[in-house]
Biopython code that builds the backbone (N, CA, C, O; Angstrom):
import numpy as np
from Bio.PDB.StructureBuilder import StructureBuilder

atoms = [
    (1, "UNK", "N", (0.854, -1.175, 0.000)),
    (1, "UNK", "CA", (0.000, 0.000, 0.000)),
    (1, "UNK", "C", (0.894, 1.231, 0.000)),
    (1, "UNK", "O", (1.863, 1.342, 0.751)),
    (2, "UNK", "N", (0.488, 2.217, -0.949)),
    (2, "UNK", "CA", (1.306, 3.633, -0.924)),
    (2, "UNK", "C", (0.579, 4.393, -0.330)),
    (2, "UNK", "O", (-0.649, 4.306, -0.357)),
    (3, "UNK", "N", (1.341, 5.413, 0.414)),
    (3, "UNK", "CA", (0.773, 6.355, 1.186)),
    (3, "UNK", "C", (0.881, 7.786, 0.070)),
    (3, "UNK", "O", (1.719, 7.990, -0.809)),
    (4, "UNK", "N", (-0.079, 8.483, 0.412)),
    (4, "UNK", "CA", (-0.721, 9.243, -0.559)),
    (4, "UNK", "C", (-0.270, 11.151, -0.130)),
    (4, "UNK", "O", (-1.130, 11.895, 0.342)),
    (5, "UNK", "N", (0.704, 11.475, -0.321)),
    (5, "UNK", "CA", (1.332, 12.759, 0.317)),
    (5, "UNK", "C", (0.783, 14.423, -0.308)),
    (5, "UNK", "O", (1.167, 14.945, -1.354)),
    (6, "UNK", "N", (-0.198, 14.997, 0.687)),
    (6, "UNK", "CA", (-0.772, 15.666, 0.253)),
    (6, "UNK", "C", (-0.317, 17.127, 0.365)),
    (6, "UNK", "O", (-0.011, 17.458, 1.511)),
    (7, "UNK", "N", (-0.208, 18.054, -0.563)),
    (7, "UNK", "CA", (0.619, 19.168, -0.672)),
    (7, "UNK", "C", (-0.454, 20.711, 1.109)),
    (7, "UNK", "O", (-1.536, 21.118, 1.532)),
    (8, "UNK", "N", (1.156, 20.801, 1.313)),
    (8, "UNK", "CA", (0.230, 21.913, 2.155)),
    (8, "UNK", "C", (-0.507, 22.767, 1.820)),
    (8, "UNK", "O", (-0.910, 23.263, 2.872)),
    (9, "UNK", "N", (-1.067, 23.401, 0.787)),
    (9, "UNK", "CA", (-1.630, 24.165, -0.321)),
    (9, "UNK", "C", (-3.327, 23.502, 0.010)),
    (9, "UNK", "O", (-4.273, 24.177, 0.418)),
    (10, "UNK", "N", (-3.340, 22.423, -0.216)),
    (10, "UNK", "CA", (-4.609, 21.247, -0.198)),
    (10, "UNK", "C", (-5.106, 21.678, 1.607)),
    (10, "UNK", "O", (-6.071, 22.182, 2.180)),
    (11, "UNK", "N", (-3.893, 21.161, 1.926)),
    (11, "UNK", "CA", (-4.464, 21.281, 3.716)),
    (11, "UNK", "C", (-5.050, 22.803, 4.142)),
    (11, "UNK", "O", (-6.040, 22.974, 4.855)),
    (12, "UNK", "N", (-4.412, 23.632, 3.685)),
    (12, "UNK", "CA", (-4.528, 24.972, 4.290)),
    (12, "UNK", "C", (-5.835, 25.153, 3.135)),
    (12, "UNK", "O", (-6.276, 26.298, 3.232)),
    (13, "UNK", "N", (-6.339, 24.599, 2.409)),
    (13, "UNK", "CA", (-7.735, 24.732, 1.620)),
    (13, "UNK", "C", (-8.693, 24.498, 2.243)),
    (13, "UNK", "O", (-9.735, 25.138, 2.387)),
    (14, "UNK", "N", (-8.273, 23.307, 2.742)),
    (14, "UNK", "CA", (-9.343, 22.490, 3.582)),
    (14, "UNK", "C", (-9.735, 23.317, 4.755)),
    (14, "UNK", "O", (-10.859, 23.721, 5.051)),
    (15, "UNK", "N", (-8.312, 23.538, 5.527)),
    (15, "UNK", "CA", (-8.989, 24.232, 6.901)),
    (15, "UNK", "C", (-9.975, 25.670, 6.686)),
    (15, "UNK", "O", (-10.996, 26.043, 7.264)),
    (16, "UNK", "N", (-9.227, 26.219, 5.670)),
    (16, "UNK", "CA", (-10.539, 27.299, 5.599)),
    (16, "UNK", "C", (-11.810, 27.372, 5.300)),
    (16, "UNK", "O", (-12.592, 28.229, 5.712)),
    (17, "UNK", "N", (-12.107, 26.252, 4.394)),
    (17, "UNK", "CA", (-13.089, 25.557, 4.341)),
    (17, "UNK", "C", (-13.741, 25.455, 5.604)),
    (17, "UNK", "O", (-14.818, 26.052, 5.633)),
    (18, "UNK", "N", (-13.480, 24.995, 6.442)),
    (18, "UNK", "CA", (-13.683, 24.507, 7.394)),
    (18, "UNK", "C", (-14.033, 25.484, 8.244)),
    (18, "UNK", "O", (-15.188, 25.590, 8.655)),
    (19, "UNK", "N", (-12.935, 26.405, 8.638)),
    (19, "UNK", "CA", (-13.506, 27.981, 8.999)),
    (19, "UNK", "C", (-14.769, 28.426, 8.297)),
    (19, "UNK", "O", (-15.835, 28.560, 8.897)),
    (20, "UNK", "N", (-14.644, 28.603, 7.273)),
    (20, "UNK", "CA", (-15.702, 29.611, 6.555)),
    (20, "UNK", "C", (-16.946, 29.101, 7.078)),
    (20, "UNK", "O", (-17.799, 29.857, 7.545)),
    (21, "UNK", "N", (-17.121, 27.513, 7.004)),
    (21, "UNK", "CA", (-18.352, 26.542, 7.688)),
    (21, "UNK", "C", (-18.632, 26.997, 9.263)),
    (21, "UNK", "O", (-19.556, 27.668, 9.725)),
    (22, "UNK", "N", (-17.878, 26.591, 9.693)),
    (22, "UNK", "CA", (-17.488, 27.351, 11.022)),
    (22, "UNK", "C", (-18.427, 28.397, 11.538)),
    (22, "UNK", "O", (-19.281, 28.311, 12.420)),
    (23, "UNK", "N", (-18.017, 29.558, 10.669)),
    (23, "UNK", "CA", (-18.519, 30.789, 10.553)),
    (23, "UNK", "C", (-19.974, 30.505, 10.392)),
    (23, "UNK", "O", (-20.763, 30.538, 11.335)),
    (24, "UNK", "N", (-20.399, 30.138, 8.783)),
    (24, "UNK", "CA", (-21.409, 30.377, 8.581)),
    (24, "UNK", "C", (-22.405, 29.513, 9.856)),
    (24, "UNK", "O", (-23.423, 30.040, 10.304)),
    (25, "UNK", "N", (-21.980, 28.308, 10.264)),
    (25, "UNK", "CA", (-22.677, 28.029, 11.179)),
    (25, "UNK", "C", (-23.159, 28.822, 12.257)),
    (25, "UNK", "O", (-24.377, 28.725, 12.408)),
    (26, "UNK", "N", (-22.588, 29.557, 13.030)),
    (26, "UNK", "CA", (-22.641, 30.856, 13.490)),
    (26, "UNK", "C", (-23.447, 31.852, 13.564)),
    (26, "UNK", "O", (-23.955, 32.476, 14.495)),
    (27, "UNK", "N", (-23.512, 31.941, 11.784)),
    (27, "UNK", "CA", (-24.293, 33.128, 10.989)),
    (27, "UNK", "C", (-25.869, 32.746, 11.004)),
    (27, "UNK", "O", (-26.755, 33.574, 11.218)),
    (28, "UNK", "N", (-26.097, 31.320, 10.735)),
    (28, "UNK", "CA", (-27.344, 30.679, 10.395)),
    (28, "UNK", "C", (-27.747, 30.900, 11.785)),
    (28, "UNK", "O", (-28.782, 31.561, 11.870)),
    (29, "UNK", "N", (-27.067, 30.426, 13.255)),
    (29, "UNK", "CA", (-27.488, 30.489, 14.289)),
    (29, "UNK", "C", (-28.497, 32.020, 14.751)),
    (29, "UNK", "O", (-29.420, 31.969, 15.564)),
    (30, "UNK", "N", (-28.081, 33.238, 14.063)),
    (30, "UNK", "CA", (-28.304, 34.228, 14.316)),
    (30, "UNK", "C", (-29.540, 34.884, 13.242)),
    (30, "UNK", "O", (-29.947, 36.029, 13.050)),
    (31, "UNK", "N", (-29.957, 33.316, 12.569)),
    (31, "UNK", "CA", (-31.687, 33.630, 11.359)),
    (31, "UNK", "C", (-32.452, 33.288, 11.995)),
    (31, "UNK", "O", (-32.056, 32.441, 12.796)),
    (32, "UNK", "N", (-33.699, 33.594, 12.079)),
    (32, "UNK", "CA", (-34.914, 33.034, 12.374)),
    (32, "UNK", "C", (-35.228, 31.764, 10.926)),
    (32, "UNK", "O", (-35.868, 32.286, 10.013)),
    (33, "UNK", "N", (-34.944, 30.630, 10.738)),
    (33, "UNK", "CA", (-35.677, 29.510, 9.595)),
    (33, "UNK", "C", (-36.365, 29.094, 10.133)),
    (33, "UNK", "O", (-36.770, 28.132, 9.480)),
    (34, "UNK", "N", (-37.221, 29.203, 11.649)),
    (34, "UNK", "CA", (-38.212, 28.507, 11.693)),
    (34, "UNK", "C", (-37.409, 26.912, 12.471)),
    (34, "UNK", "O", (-36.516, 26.681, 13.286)),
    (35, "UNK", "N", (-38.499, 26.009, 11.516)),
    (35, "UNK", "CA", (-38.193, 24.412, 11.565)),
    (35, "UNK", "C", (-36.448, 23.923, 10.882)),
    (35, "UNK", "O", (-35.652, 22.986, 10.956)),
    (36, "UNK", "N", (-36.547, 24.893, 10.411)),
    (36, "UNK", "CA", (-34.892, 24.425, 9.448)),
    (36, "UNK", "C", (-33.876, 24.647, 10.082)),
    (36, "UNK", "O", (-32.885, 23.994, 9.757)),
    (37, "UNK", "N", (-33.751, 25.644, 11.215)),
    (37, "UNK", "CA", (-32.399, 26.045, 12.044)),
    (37, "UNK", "C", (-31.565, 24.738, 12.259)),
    (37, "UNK", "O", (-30.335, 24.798, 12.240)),
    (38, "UNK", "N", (-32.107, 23.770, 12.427)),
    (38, "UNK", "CA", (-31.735, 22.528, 13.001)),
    (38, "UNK", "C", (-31.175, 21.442, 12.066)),
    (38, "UNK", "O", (-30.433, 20.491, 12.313)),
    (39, "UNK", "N", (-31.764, 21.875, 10.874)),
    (39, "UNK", "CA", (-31.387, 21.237, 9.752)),
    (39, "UNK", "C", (-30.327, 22.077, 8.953)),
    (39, "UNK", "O", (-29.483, 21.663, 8.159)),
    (40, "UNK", "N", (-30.491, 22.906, 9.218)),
    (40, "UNK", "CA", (-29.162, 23.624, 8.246)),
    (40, "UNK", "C", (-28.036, 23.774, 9.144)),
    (40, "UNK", "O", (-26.976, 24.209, 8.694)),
    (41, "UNK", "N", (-28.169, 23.410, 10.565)),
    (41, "UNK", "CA", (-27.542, 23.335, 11.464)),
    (41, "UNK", "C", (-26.460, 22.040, 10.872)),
    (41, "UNK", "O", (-25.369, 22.144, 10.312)),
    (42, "UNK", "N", (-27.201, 20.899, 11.225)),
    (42, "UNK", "CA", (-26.770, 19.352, 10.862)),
    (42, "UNK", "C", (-26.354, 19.587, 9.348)),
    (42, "UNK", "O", (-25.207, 19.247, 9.060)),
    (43, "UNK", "N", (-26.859, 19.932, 8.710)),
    (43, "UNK", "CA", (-26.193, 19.570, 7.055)),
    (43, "UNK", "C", (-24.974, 20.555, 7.052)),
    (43, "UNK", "O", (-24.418, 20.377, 5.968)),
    (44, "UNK", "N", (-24.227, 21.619, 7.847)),
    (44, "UNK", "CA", (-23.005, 22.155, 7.371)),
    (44, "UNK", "C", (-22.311, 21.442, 8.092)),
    (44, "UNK", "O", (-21.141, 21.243, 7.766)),
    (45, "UNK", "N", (-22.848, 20.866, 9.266)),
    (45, "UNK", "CA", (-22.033, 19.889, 9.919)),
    (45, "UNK", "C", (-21.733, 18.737, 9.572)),
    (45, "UNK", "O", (-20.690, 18.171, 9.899)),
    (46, "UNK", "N", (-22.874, 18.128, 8.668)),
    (46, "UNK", "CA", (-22.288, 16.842, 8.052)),
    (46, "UNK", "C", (-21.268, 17.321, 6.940)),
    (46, "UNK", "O", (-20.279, 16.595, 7.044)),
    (47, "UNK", "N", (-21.105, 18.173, 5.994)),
    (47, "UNK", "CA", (-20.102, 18.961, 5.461)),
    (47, "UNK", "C", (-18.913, 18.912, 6.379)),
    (47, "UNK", "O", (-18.186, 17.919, 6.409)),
    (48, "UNK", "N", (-18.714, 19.916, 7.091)),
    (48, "UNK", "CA", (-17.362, 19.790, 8.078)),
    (48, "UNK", "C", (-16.869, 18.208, 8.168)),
    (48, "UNK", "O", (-15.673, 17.923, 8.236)),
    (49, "UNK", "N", (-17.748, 17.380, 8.163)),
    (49, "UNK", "CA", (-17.215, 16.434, 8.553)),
    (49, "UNK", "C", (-16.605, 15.321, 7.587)),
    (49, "UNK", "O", (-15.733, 14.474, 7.778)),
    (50, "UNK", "N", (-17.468, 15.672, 6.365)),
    (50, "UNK", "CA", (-17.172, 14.784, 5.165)),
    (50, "UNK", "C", (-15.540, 15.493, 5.051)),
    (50, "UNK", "O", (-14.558, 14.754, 5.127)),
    (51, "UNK", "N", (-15.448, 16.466, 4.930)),
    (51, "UNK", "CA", (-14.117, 17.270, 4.949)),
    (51, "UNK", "C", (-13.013, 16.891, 5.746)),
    (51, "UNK", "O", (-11.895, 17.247, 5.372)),
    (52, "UNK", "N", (-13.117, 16.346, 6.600)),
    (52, "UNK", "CA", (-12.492, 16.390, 8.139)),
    (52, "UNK", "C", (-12.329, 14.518, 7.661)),
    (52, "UNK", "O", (-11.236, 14.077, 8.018)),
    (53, "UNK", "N", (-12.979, 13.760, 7.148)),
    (53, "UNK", "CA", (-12.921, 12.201, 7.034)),
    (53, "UNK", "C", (-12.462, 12.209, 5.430)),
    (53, "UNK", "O", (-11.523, 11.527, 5.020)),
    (54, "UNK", "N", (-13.096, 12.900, 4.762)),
    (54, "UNK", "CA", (-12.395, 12.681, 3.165)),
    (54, "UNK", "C", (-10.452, 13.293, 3.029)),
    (54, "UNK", "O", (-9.575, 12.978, 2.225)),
    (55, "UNK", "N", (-10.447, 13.965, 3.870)),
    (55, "UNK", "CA", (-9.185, 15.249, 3.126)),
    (55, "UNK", "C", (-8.100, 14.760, 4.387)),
    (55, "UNK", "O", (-6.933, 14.468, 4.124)),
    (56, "UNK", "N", (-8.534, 14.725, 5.486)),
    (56, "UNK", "CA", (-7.396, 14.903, 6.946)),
    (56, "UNK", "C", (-7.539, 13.216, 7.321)),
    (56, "UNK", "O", (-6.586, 12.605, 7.805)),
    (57, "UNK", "N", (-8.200, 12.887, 7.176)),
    (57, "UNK", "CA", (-8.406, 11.077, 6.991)),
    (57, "UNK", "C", (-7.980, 10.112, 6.203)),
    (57, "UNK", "O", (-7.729, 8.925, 6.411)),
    (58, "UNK", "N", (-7.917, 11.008, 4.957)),
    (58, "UNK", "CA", (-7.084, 10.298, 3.897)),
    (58, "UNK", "C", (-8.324, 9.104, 3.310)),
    (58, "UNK", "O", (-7.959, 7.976, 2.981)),
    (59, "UNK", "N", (-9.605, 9.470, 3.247)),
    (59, "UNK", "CA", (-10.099, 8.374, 2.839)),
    (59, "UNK", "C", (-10.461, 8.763, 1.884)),
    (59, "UNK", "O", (-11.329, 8.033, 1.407)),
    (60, "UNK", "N", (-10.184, 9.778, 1.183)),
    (60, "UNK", "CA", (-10.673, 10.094, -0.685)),
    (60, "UNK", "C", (-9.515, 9.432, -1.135)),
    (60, "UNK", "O", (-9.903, 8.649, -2.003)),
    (61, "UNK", "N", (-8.564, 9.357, -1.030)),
    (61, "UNK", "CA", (-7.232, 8.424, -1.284)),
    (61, "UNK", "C", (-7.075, 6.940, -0.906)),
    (61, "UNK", "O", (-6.021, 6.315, -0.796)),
    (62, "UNK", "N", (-8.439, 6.466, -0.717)),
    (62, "UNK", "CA", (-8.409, 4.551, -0.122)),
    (62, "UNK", "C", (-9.342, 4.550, -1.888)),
    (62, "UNK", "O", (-9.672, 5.148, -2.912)),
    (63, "UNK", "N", (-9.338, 3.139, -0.938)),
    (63, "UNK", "CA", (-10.410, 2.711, -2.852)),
    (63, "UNK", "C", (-11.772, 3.174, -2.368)),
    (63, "UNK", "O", (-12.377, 3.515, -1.352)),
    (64, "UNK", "N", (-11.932, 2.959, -3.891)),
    (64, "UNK", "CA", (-13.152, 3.724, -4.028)),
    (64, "UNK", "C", (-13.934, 3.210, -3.673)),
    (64, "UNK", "O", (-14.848, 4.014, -3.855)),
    (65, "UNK", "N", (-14.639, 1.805, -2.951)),
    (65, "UNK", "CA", (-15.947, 1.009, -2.499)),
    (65, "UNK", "C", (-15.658, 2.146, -1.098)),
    (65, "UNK", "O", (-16.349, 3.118, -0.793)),
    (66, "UNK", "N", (-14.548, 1.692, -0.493)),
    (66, "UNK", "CA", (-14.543, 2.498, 0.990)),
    (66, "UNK", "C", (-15.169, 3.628, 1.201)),
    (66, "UNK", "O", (-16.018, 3.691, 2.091)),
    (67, "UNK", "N", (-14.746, 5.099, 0.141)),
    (67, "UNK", "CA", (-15.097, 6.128, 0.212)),
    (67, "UNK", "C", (-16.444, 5.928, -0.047)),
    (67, "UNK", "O", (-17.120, 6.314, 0.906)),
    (68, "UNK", "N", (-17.010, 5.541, -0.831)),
    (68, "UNK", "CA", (-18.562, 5.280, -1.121)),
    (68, "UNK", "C", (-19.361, 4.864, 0.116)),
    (68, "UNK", "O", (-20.468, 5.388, 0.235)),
    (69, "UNK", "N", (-18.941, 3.951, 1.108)),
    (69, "UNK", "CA", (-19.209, 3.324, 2.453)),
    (69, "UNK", "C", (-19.808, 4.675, 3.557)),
    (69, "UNK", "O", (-20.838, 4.980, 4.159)),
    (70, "UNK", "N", (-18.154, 5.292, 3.299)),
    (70, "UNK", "CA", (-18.001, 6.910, 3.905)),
    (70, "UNK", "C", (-19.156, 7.966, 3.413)),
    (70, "UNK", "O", (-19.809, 8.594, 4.247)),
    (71, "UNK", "N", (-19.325, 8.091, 2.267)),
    (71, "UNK", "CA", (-20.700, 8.805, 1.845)),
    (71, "UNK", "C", (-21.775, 8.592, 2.500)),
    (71, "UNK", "O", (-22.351, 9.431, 3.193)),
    (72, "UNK", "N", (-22.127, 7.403, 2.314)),
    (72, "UNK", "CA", (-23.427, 6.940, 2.434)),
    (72, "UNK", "C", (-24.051, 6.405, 3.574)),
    (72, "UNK", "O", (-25.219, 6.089, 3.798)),
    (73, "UNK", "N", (-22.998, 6.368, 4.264)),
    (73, "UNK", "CA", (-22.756, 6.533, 5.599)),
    (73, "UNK", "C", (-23.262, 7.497, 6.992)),
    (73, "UNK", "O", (-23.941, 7.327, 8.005)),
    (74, "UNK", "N", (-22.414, 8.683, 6.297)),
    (74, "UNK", "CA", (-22.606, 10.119, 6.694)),
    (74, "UNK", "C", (-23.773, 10.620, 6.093)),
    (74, "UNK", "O", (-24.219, 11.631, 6.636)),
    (75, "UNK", "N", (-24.516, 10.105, 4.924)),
    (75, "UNK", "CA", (-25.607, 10.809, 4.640)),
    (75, "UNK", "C", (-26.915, 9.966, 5.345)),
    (75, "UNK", "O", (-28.044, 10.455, 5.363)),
    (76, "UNK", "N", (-26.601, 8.652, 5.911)),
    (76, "UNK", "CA", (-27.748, 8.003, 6.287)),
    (76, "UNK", "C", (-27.753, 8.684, 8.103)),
    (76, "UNK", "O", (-28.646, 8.922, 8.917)),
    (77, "UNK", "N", (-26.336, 8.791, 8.106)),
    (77, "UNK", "CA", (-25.982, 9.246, 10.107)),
    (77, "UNK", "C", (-26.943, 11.054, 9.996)),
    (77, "UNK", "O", (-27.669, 11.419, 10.921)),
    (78, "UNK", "N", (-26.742, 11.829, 8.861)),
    (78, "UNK", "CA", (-27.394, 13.134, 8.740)),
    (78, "UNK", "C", (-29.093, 12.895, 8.773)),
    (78, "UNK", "O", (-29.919, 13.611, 9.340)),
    (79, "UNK", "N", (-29.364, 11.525, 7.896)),
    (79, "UNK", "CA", (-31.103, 11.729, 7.972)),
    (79, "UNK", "C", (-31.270, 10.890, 9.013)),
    (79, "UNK", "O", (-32.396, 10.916, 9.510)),
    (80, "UNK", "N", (-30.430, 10.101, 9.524)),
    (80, "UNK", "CA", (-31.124, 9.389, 11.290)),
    (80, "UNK", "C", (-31.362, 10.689, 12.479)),
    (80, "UNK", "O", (-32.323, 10.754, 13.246)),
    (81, "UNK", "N", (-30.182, 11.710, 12.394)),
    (81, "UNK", "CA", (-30.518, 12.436, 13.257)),
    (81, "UNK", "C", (-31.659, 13.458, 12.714)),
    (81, "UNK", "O", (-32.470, 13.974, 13.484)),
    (82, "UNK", "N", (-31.645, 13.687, 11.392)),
    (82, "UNK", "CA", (-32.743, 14.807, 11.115)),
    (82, "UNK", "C", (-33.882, 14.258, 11.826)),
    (82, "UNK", "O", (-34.496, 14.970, 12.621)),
    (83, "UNK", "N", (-34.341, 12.622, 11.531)),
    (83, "UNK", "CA", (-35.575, 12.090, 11.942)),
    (83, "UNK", "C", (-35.589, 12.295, 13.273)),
    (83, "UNK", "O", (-36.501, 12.980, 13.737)),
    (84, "UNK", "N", (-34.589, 11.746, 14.131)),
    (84, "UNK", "CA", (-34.944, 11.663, 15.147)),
    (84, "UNK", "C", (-35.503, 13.034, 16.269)),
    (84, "UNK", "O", (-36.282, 13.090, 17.221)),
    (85, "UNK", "N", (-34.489, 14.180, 15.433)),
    (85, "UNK", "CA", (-34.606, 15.800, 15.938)),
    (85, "UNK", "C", (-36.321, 16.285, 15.813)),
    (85, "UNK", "O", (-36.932, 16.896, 16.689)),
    (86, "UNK", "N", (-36.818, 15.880, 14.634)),
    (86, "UNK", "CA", (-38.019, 16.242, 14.051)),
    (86, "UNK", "C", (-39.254, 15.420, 14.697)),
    (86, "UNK", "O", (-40.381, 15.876, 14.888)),
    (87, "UNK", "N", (-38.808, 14.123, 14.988)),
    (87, "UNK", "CA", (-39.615, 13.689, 15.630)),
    (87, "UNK", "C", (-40.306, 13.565, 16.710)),
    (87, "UNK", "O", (-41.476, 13.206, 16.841)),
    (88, "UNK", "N", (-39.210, 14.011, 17.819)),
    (88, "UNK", "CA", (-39.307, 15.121, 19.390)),
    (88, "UNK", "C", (-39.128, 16.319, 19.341)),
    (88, "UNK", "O", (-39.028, 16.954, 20.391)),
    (89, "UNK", "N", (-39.055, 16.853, 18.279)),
    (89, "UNK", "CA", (-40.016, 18.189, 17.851)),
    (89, "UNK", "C", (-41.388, 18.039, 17.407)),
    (89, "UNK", "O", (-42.293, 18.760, 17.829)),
    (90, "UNK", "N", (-41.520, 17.289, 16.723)),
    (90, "UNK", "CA", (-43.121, 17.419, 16.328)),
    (90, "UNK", "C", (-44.156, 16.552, 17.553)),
    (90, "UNK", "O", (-45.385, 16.553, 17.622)),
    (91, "UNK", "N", (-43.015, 15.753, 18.561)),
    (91, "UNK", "CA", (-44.455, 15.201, 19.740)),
    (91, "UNK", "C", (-44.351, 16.352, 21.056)),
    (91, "UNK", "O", (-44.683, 16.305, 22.240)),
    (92, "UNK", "N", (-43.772, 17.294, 20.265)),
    (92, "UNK", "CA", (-43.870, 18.204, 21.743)),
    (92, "UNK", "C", (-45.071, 19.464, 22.016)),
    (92, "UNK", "O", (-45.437, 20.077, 21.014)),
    (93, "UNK", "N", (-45.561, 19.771, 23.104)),
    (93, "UNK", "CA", (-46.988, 20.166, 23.061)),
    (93, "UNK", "C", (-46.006, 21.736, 23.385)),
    (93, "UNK", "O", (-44.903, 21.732, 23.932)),
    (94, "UNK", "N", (-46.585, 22.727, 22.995)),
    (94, "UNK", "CA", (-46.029, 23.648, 22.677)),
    (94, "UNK", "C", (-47.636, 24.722, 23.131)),
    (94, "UNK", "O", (-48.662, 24.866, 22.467)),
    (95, "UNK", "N", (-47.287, 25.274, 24.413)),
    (95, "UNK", "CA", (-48.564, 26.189, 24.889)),
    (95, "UNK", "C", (-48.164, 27.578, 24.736)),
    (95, "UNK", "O", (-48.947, 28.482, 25.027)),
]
sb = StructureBuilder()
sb.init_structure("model")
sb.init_model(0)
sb.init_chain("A")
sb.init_seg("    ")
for serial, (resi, resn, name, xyz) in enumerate(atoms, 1):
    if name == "N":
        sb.init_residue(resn, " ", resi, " ")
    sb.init_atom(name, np.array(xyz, "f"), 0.0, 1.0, " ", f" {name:<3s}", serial, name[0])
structure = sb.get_structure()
């Protein structure tokens, strides 16, 4: 197995990336969306994280079934929690 050597240029991309998410998370915190705060909450976070497991993890650089695993993964872990958030939101009695 070769190890896959990634230029500092790439890394220092990523982290700002990562900042800017950061941020905007932040920013969204400070909208009124209603029902969505929570969801746009979780989806920049599943972002940060695909980032944080694809780029600093080195798993966009494994084979490709793996990374696919990693996708689909993180997108099923994003709609388990959406459900579960929405769902003790919507049984809650609200006077």
């Amino acid at each position: 197995m070769s190890e896959h050597v990634m230029s500092s240029k790439m890394y220092y991309t990523i982290w700002i990336a990562l900042l800017c998410l950061t941020v905007m998370t932040a920013a969204v915190s400070f909208v009124d969306l209603g029902r969505l705060n929570t969801v746009v909450a979780l989806v920049i976070a599943t972002v940060k994280a695909l980032l944080v497991v694809l780029f600093f993890m080195h798993v966009k650089y494994a084979s490709e079934r793996l990374t696919k695993i990693v996708i689909v993964a993180a997108i099923f872990w994003l709609f388990l929690l959406l459900a579960l958030s929405m769902a003790d939101y919507g049984t809650r009695h609200l006077s």
